[in-house]
N, C-alpha and C positions, 0 to 999 in steps of 0.2 A: 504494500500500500504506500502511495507514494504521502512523504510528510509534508504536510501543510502549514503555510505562512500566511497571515494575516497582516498587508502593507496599509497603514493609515500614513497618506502624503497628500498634503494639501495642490501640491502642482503636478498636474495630471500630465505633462510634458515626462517629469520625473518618474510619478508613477506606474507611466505606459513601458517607461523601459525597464523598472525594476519589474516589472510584473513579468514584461519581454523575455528578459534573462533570466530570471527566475526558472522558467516556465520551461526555459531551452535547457535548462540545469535539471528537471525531473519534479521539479516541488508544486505543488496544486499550490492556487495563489488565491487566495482571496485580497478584495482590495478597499476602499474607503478615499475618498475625499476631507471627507467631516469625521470630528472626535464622536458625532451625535449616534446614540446607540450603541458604541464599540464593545464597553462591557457587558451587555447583553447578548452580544453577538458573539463574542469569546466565550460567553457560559455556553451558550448553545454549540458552538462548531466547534468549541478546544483546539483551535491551532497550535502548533508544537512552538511556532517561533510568532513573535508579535514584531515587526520593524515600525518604529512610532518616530515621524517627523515632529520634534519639538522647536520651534523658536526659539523661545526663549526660556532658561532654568528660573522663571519667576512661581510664583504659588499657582496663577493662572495656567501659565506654560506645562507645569508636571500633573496639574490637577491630571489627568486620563491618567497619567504611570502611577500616580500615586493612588487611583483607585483601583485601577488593575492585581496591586502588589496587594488591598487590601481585603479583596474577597476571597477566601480559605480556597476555594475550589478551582481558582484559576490563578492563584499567584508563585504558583510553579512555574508557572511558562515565561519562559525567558523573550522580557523586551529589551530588543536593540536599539535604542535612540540614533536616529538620523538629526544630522544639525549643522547647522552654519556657523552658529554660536560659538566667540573664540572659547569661552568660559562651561562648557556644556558638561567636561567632565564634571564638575557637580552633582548634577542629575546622577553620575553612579553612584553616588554615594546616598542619594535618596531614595531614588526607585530601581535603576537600570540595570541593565543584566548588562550590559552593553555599550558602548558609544561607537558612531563612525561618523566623520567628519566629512561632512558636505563643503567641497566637489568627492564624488567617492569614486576609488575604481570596482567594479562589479565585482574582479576576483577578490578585493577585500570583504564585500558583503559575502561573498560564495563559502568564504574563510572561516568568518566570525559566524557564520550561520552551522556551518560542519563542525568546528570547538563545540557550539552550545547542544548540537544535536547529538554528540558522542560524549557529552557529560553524563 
């Protein structure tokens, strides 16, 4: 069964290619534009890997990672933060499984996504 990723990224230019390469890489992709619904939708599908475009590491910005981390039944599933943000590693130390810095190379996403599925 192939393992499934859950990409929330606000630019759908962005999106269309991680979903792309994703997809060419074996992993069923689910995708999102909008935070709205996400933890819902992680209770229901259980993606193995969550990749979460954040802006910015403010209370606003982690709100979705930090409620991801908080529901008992889903806060195993390792989110990798996507981000521009020079300051972003912060966020691992609040919520994230993960950080990768935007501009990203795919075989870094390909990388950091194979670490967390073989932990």
């Amino acid at each position: 069964m192939k393992k499934k990723i859950l990409v929330v990224e606000r630019d759908e230019d962005i999106l269309y290619i991680i979903r792309h390469l994703l997809e060419e890489q074996g992993y069923a992709v689910g995708v999102s534009i909008t935070e709205e619904g996400i933890v819902d939708r992680v209770i229901k599908e259980k993606p193995d890997i969550i990749l979460l475009d954040i802006i910015k590491p403010t209370a606003e910005g982690t709100a979705l990672c930090n409620a991801l981390k908080r529901v008992p039944s889903i806060k195993h599933i390792p989110v990798i933060v996507l981000s521009t943000y020079p300051q972003i590693q912060t966020v691992k130390i609040e919520c994230a499984d993960d950080i990768i810095d935007k501009p990203f190379d795919i075989s870094e996403i390909v990388s950091v996504i194979e670490d967390h599925l073989a932990a």
